[in-house]
C-alpha positions in Angstrom: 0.0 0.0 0.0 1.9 3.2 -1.1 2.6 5.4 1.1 2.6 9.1 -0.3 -0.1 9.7 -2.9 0.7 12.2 -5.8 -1.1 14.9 -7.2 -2.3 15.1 -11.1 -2.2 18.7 -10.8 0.3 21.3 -11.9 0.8 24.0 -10.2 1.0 26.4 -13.2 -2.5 24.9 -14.1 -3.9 26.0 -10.7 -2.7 29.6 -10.4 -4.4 30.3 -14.2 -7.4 28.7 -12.8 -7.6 30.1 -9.7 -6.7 33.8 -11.0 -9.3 33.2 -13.9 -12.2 32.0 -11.6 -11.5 35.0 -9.2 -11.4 37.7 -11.6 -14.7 35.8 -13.3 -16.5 36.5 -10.1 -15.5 40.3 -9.9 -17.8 41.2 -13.1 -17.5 44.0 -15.9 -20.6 45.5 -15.0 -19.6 46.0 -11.7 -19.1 49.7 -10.5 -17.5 49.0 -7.3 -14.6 46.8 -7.1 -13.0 45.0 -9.6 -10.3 42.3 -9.6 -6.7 42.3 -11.3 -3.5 40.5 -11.8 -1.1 42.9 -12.0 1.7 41.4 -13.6 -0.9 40.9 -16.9 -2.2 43.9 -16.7 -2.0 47.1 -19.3 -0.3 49.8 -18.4 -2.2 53.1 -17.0 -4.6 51.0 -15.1 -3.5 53.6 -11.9 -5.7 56.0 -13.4 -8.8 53.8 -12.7 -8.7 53.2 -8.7 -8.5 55.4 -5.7 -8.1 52.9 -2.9 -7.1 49.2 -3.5 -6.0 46.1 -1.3 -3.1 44.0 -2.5 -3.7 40.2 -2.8 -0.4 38.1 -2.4 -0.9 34.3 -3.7 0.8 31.5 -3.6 -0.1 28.7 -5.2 0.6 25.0 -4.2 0.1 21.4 -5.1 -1.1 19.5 -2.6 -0.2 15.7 -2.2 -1.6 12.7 0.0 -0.5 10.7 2.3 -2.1 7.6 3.5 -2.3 7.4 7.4 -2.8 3.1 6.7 0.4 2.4 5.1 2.9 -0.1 6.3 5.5 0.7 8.7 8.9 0.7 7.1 7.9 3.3 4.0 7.0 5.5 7.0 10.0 5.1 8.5 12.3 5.7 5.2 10.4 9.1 4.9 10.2 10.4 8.3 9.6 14.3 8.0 6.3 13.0 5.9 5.7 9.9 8.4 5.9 12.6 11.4 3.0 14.7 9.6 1.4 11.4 9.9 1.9 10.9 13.9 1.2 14.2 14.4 -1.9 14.2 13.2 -3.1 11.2 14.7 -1.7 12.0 18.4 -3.8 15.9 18.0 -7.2 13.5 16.6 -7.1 15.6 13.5 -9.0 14.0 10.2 -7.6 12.8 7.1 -7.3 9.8 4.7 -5.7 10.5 2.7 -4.1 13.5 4.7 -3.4 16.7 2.1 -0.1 18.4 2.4 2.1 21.1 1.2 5.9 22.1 2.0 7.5 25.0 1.6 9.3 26.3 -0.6 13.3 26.0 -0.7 15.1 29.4 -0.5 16.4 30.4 -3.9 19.8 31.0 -4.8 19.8 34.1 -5.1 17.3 35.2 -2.4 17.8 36.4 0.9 14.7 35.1 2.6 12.6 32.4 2.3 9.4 32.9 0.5 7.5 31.8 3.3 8.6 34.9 5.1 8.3 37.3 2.1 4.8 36.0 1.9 4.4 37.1 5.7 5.9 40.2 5.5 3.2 41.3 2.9 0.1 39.6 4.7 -1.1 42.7 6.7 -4.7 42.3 6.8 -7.1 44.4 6.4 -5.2 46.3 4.4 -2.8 43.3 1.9 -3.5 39.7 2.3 -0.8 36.7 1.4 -2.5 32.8 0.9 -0.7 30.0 0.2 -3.7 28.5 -1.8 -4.1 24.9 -2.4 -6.9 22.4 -4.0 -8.5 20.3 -1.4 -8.1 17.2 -4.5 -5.6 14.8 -5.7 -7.7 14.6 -8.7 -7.4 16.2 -12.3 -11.5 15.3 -13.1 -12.5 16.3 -9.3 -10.5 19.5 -9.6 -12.4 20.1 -13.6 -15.6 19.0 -11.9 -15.5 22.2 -9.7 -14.0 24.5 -12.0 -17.0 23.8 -14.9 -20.1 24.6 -12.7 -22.9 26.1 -14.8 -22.1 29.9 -15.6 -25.0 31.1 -14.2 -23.5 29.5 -10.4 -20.5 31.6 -11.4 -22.2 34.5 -12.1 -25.0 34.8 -10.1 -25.6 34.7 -7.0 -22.5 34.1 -5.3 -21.5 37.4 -7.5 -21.5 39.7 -4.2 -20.8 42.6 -6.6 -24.1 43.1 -8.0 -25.5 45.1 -5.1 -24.0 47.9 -4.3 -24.9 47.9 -0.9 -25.4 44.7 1.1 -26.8 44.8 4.5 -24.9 42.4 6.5 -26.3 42.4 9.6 -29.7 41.8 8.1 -30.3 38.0 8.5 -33.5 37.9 5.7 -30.4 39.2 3.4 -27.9 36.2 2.2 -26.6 37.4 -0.8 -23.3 38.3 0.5 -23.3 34.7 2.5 -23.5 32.6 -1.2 -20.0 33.2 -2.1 -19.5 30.5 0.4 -21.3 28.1 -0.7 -19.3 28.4 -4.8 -18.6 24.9 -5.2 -15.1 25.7 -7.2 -13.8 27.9 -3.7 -14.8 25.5 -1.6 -12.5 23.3 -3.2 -9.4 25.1 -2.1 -7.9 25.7 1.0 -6.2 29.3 1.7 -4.0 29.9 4.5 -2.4 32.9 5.5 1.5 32.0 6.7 1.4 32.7 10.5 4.9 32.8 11.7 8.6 32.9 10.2 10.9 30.6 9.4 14.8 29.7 9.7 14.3 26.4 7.3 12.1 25.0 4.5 12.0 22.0 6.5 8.2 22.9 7.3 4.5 21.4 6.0 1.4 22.5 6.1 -1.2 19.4 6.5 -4.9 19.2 6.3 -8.1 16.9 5.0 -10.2 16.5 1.9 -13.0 18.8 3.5 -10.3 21.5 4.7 -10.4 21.2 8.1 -8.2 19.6 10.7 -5.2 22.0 9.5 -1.4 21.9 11.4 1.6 23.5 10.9 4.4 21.5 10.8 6.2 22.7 13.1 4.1 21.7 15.7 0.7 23.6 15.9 -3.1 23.3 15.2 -4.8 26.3 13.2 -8.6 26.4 14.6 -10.0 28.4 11.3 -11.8 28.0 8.3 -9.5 28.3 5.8 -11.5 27.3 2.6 -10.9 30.0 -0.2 -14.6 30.8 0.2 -14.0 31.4 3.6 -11.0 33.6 3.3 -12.5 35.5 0.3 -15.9 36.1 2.0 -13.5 37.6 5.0 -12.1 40.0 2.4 -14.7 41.2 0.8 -16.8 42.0 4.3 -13.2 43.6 5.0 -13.2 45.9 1.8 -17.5 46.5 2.0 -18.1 46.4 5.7 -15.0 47.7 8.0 -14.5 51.2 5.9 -10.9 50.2 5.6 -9.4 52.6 3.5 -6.8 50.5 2.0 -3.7 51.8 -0.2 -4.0 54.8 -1.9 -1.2 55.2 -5.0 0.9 57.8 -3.1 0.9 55.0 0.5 1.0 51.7 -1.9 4.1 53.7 -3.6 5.9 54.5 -0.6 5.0 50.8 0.7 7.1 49.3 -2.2 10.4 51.8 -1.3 10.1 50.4 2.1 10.1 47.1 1.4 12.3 46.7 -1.0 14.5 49.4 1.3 14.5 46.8 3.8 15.6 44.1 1.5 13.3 42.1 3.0 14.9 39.0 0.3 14.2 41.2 -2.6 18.5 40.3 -3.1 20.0 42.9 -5.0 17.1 43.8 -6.9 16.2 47.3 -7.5 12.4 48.0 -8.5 11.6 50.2 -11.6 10.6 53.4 -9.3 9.5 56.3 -10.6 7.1 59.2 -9.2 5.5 59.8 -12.5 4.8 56.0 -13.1 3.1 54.6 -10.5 1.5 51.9 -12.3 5.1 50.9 -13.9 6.4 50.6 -10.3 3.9 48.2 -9.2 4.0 46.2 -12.3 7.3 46.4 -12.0 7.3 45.2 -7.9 4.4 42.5 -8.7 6.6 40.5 -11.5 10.1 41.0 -9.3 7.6 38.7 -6.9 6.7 36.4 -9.3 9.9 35.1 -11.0 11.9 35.5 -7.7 9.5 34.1 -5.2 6.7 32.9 -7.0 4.2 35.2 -5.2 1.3 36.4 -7.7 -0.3 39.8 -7.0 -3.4 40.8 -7.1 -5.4 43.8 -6.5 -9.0 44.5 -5.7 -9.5 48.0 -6.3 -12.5 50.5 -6.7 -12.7 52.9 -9.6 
């Protein structure tokens, strides 16, 4: 009975999916908010927002392990066999069990990703995910991208109001985003801590509970991508967070880079005139060092 179980998905395939699906769900017709990936994005786009939230996304594979497997294949691989004993000595669910490591420092980094992807999760105002499918399966994962487009659309859309009363109970528009079969189907977590080594895993089941952090921890949340969105979105609607204007987002970027902060020897396009070139310029620095993908949700 094998021990590990791999994945039939890519992790290129689930980044243009994911991306796709969000920015689906963030309609044309929508005169509120609207959802980006920057490093695709045209040029002069800063013109069209006056406050925006950064969305910082990593995308993983998850693989499986199988809690039932014999003894000595456990034993061969014990960082994976002790996500395994873990598990089962904290009563947490899975089988298979769902997993994810972290990424190895680069070569020419400074930090670990991990702890770039921390340093920009500052919610409300950015968010970072690690953002993983809850399958091992290439038809299960199709299955819950290909919903009808009318369950895209509408009424998980929480964009076609544009004001949603929360607190109202008789109201559950803004509640259906939850309930999108294709978020559901991903787990999201936000990286909690920093790290010295790669040497770490996240773990969790099928249904996206039960999660731990390997080293040693279990995180009591829902962290389904429907979850995590709906969190944003009553963030951005609900809290009157401002979020970044250009002129704060702009000075953000100097900082960070300022600080190094694993950015290497990199220096950003900057420019005062360009704001939109800076950011572009920030956003794809974060993808081919780190593979981070940015995001923004802004309002015209």
């Amino acid at each position: 009975m094998s021990f590990t179980i791999p994945s039939q998905l890519s992790e290129n395939q689930i980044e243009a999916d994911v991306a796709s699906y969000l920015g689906c769900i963030t309609p044309f017709w929508s005169d509120r908010y609207r959802l980006i990936s920057v490093d695709e994005q045209a040029t002069g786009a800063d013109k069209l927002f006056d406050r925006f939230f950064p969305i910082y996304l990593q995308f993983k594979v998850s693989q499986g392990l199988n809690p039932d497997a014999r003894i000595l294949p456990r034993f061969l691989r014990q960082s994976l066999s002790g996500i395994i004993s873990f598990r089962q000595q904290n009563l947490l669910a899975g089988n298979p069990i769902l997993y994810f490591p972290l990424r190895k420092k680069a070569a020419t980094a400074q930090d670990f990703q991990h702890n770039i992807l921390c340093r920009l999760h500052n919610p409300p105002h950015q968010f970072g995910l690690y953002v993983a499918p809850l399958t091992l399966s290439l038809s299960e994962y199709e299955a819950a991208l290909n919903v009808k487009w009318f369950r895209r659309w509408w009424p998980e859309d929480p964009f076609m109001l544009k004001e949603i009363e929360i607190y109202d109970p008789a109201v559950s528009r803004n509640l259906k985003i939850g309930y999108n079969p294709f978020l559901r189907h991903h787990i999201s977590i936000p990286p909690h801590t920093t790290v010295n080594t790669e040497k770490h895993h996240y773990s969790f089941s099928q249904s996206g509970g039960d999660v731990a952090w390997h080293g040693g921890e279990v995180l009591n949340e829902d962290f389904r991508l429907s979850s995590q969105w709906l969190r944003i979105l009553n963030d951005v609607y609900y809290r009157d967070i401002p979020g970044f204007s250009p002129e704060r987002f702009y000075m953000f970027i100097n900082d960070f880079v300022a600080e190094d902060a694993g950015m290497g020897s990199y220096q950003p396009y900057i420019n005062d005139d360009d704001f939109w070139g800076t950011v572009i310029s920030f956003a794809r620095r974060l993808k081919v060092q780190y593979g981070i993908k940015m995001m923004i949700l802004y309002r015209k």
